[in-house]
C-alpha positions as protocol buffer text, in pm:
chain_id: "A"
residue {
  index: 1
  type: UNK
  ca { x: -329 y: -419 z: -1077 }
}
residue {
  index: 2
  type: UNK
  ca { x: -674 y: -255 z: -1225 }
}
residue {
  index: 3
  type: UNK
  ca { x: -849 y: -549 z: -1107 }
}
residue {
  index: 4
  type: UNK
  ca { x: -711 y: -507 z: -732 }
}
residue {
  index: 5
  type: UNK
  ca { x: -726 y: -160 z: -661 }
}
residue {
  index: 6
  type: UNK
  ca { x: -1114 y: -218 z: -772 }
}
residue {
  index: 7
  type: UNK
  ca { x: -1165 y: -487 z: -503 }
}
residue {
  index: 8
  type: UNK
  ca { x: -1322 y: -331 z: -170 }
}
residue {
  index: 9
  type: UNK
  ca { x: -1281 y: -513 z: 189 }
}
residue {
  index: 10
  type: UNK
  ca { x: -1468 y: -297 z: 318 }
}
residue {
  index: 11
  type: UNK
  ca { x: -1240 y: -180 z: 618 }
}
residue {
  index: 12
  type: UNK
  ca { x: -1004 y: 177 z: 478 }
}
residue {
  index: 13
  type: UNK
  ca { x: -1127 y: 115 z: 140 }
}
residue {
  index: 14
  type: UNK
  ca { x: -1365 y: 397 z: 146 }
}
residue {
  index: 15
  type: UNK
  ca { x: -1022 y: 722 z: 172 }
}
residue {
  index: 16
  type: UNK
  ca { x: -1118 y: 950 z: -173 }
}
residue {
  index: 17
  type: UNK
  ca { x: -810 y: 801 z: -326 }
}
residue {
  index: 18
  type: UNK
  ca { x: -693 y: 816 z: -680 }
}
residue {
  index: 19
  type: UNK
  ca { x: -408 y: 583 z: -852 }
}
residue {
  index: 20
  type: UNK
  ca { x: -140 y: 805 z: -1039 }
}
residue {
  index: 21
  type: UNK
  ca { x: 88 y: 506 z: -1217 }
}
residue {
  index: 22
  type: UNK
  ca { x: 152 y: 118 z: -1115 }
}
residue {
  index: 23
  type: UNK
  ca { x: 410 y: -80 z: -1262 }
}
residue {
  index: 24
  type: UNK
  ca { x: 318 y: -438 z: -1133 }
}
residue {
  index: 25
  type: UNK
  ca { x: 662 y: -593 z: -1305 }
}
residue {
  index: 26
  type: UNK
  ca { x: 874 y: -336 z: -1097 }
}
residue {
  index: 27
  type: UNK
  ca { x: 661 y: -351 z: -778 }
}
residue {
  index: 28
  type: UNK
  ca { x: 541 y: 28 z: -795 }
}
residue {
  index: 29
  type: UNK
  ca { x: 214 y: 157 z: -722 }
}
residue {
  index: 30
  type: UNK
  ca { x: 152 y: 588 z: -679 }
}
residue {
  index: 31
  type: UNK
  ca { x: -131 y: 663 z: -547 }
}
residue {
  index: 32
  type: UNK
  ca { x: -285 y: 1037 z: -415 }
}
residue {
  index: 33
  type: UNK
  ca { x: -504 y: 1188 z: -161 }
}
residue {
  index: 34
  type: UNK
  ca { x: -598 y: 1518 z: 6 }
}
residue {
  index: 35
  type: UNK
  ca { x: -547 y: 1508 z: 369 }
}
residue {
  index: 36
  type: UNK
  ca { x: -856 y: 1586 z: 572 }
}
residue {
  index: 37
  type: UNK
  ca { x: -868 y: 1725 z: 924 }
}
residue {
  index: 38
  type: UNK
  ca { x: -982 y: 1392 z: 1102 }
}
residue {
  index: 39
  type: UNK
  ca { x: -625 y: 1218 z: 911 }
}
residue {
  index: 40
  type: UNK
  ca { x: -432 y: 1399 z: 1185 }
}
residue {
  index: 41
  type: UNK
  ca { x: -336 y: 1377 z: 1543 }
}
residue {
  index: 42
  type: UNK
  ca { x: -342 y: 1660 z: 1760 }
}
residue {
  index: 43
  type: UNK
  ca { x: 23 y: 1705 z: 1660 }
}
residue {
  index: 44
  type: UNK
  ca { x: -48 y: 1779 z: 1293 }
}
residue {
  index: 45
  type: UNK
  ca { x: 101 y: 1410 z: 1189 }
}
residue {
  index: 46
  type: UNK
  ca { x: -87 y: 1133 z: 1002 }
}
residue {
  index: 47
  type: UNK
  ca { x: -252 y: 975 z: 1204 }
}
residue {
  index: 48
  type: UNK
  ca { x: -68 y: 638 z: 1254 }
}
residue {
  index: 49
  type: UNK
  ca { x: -356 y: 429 z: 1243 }
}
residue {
  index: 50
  type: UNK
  ca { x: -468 y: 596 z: 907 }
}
residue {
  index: 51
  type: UNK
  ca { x: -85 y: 517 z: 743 }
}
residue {
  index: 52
  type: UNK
  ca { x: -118 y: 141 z: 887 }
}
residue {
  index: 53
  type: UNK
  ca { x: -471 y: 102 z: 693 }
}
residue {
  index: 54
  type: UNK
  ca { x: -316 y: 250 z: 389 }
}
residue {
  index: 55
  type: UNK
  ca { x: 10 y: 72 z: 368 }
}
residue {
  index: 56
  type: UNK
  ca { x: -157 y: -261 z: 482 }
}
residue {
  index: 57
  type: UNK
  ca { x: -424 y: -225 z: 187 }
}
residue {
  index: 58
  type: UNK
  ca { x: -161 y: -97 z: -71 }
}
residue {
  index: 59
  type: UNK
  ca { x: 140 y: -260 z: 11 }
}
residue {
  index: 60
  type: UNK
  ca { x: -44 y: -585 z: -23 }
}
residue {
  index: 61
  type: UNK
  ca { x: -186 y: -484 z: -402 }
}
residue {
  index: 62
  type: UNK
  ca { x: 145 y: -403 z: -531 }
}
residue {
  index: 63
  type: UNK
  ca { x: 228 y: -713 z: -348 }
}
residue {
  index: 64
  type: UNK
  ca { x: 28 y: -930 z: -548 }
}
residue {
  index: 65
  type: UNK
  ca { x: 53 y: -771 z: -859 }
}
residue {
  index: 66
  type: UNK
  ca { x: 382 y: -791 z: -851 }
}
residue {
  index: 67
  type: UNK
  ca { x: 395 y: -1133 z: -788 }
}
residue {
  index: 68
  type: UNK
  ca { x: 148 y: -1254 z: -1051 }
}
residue {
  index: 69
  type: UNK
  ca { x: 358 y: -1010 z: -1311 }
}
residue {
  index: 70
  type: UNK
  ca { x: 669 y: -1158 z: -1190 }
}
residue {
  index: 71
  type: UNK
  ca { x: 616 y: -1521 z: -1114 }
}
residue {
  index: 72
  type: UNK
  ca { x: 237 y: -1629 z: -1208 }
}
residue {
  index: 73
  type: UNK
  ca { x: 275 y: -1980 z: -1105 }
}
residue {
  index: 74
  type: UNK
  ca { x: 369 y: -1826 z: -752 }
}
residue {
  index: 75
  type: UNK
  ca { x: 94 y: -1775 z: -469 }
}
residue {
  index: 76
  type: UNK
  ca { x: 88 y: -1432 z: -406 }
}
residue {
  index: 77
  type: UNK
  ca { x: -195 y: -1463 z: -75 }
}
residue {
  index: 78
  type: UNK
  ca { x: -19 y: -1361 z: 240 }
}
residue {
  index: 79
  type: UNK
  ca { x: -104 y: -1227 z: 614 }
}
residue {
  index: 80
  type: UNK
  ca { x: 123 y: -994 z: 747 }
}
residue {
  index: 81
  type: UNK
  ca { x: 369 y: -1045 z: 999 }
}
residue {
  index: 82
  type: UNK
  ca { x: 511 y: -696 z: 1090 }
}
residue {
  index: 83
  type: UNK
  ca { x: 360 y: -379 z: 1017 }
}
residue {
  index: 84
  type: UNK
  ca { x: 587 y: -46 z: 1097 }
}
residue {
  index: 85
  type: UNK
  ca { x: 445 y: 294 z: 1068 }
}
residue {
  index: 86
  type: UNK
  ca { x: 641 y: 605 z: 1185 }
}
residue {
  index: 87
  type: UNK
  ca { x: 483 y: 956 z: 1142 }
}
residue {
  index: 88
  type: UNK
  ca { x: 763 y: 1181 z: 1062 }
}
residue {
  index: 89
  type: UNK
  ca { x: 623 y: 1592 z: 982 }
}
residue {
  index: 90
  type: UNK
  ca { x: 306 y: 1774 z: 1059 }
}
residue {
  index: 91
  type: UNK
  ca { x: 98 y: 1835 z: 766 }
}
residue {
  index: 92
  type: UNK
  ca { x: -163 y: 2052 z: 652 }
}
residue {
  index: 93
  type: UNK
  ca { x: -525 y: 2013 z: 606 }
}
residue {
  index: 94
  type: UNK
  ca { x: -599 y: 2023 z: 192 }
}
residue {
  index: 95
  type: UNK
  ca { x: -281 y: 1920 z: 159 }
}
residue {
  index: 96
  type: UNK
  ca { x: -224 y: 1623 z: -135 }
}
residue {
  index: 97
  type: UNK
  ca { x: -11 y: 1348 z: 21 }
}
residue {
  index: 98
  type: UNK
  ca { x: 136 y: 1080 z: -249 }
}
residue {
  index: 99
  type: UNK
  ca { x: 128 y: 743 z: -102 }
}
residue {
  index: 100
  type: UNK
  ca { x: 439 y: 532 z: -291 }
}
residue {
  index: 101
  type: UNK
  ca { x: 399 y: 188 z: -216 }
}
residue {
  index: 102
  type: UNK
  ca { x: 707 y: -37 z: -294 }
}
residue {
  index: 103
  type: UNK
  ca { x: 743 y: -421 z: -347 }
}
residue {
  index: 104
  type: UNK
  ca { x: 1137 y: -531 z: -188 }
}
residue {
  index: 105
  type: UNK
  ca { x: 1385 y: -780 z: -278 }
}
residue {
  index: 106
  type: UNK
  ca { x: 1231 y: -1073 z: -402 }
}
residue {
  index: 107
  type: UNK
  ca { x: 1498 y: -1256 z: -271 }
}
residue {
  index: 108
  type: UNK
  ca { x: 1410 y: -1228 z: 111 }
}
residue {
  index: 109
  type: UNK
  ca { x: 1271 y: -1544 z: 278 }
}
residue {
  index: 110
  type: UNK
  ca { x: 958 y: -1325 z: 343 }
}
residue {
  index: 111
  type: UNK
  ca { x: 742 y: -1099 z: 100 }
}
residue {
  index: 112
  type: UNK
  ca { x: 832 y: -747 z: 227 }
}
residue {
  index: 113
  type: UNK
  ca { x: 702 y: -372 z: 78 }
}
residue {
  index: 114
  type: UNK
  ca { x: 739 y: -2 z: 205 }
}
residue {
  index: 115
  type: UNK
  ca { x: 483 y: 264 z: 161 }
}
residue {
  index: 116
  type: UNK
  ca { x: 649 y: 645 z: 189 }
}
residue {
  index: 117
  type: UNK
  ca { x: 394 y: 951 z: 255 }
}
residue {
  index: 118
  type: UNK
  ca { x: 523 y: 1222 z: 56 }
}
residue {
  index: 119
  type: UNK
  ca { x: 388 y: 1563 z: -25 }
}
residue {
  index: 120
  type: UNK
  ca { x: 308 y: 1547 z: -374 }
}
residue {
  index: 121
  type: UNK
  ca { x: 454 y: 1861 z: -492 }
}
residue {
  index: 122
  type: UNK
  ca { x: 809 y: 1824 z: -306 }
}
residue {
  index: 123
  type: UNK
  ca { x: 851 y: 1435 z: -296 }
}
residue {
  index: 124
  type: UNK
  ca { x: 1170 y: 1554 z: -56 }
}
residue {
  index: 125
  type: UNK
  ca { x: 888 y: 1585 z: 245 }
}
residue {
  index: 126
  type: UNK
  ca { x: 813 y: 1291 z: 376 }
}
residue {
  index: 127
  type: UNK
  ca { x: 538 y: 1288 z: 616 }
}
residue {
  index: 128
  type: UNK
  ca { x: 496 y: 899 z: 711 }
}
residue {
  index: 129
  type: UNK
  ca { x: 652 y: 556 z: 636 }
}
residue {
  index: 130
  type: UNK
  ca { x: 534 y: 186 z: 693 }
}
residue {
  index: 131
  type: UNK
  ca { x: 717 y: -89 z: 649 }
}
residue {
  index: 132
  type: UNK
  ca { x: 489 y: -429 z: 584 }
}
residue {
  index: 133
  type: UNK
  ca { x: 670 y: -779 z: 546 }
}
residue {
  index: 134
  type: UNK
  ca { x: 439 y: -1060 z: 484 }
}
residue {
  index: 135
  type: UNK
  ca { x: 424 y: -1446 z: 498 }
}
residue {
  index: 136
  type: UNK
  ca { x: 262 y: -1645 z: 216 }
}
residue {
  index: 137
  type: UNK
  ca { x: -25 y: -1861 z: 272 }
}
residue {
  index: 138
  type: UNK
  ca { x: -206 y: -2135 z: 41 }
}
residue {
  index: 139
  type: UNK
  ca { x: -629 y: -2023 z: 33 }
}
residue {
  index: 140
  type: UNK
  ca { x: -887 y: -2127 z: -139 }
}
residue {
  index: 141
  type: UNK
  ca { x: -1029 y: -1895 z: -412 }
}
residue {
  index: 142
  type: UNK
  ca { x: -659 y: -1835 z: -529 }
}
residue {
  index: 143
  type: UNK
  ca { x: -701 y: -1985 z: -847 }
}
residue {
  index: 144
  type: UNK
  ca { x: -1037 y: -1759 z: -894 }
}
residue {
  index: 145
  type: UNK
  ca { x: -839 y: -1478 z: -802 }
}
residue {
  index: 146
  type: UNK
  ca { x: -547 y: -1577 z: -1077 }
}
residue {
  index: 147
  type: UNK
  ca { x: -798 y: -1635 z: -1310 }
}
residue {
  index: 148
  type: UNK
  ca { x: -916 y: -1245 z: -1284 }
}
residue {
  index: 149
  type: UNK
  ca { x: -1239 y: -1431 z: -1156 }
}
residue {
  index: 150
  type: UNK
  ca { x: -1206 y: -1191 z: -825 }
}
């Protein structure tokens, strides 16, 4: 998961973010920020284009990390099908937001992870959510990325 979170693409990679505990093998990945003025609407909410950059970026980590910890010989490369965000509660400037990005049920036909936007000292206040399912996709450079060569 180290290796991932390192990797920059350049587009919402640049948020002052800091990882608080991954668990590749369960599908977890905590992750904090302070919430700046321009992260909101006019309403107060996260801005929903700033939770779909986030959950897009983190969901798909924890994604793949939880697929190579899970099921190496897998291919863990996707594009994403459906991305949901909802804003839910105003928030504060200064305010530090845990992002909680979840892998799902292994099971499903498609690769699928949430991302909840909680306040980080009362995880009952939710302020966003984002749903991401995913569909797997053969590229080239996988086996560089497998290799930890990415």
């Amino acid at each position: 998961m180290d290796a991932l979170l390192k990797f920059k693409n350049g587009f919402g990679s640049d948020f002052d973010i800091s990882v608080v505990s991954s668990d590749p093998a369960q599908g977890e990945l905590a992750l904090e920020l302070v919430i700046q003025a321009h992260h909101l609407t006019d309403a107060g909410t996260l801005d929903e284009g700033l939770v779909a950059t986030l959950a897009d970026n983190y969901t798909t980590y924890v994604l793949i990390a939880h697929s190579l910890a899970t099921a190496p010989e897998a291919m863990p490369i996707s594009v994403s099908v459906c991305l949901s965000v909802q804003a839910l509660a105003p928030v504060a400037p200064g305010t530090k937001v845990r992002l909680v990005c979840r892998a799902g049920n292994r099971e499903l036909a498609r690769p699928h992870a949430s991302a909840e936007f909680v306040d980080a000292a009362d995880r009952d206040v939710v302020y966003a959510r984002a749903s991401h399912t995913k569909h797997l996709k053969d590229v080239v450079g996988y086996e560089s990325l497998k290799a930890g060569k990415l």
